[in-house]
N, C-alpha and C positions, 0 to 999 in steps of 0.2 A: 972781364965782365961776361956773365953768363950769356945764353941766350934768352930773349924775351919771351911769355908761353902767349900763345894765341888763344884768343874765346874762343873754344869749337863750337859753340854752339852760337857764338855769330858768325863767324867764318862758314856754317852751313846755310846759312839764309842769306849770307849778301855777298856777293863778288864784284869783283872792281871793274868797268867801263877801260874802254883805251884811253878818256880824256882823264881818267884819275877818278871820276866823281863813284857812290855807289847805287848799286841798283839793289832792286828786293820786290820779292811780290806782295801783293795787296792783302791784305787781312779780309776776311768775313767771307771766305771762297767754302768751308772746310763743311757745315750741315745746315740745315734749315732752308732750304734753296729754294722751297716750294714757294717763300709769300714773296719773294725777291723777285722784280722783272729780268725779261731775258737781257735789256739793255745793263743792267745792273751787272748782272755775272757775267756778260760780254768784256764789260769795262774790267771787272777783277782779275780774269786771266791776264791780263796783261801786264808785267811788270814796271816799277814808276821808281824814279829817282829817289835816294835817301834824303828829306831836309837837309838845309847846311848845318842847323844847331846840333842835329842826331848824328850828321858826319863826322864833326869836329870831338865828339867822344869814341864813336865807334873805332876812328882809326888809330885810337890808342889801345883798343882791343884787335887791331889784328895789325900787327906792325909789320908783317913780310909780305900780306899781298900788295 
């Protein structure tokens, strides 16, 4: 049985927690920052857990982390 290929390009945005679950950063960080408050963009740096629905496909995009 060959090896399984990994999505790089989800394996570049989401890495795996010690308790197994995944993380990923927040969307809408990237332009337009002017009409967004500062508590807005305070919250988007911050990284937030993958849904369970979105996990349960993702980790069959990257079977080795």
């Amino acid at each position: 049985m060959p090896k399984m290929k990994t999505n790089r390009g989800a394996a570049k945005r989401i890495r795996k927690t010690g308790s197994g679950k995944l993380r990923r950063m927040r969307a809408n960080k990237s332009h337009i920052l002017t009409k967004k408050s500062p508590k807005r963009k305070r919250r988007l740096r911050s990284a937030t857990l993958v849904s369970k629905a979105d996990a349960k496909r993702l980790k069959r995009m990257l079977p080795y982390s």
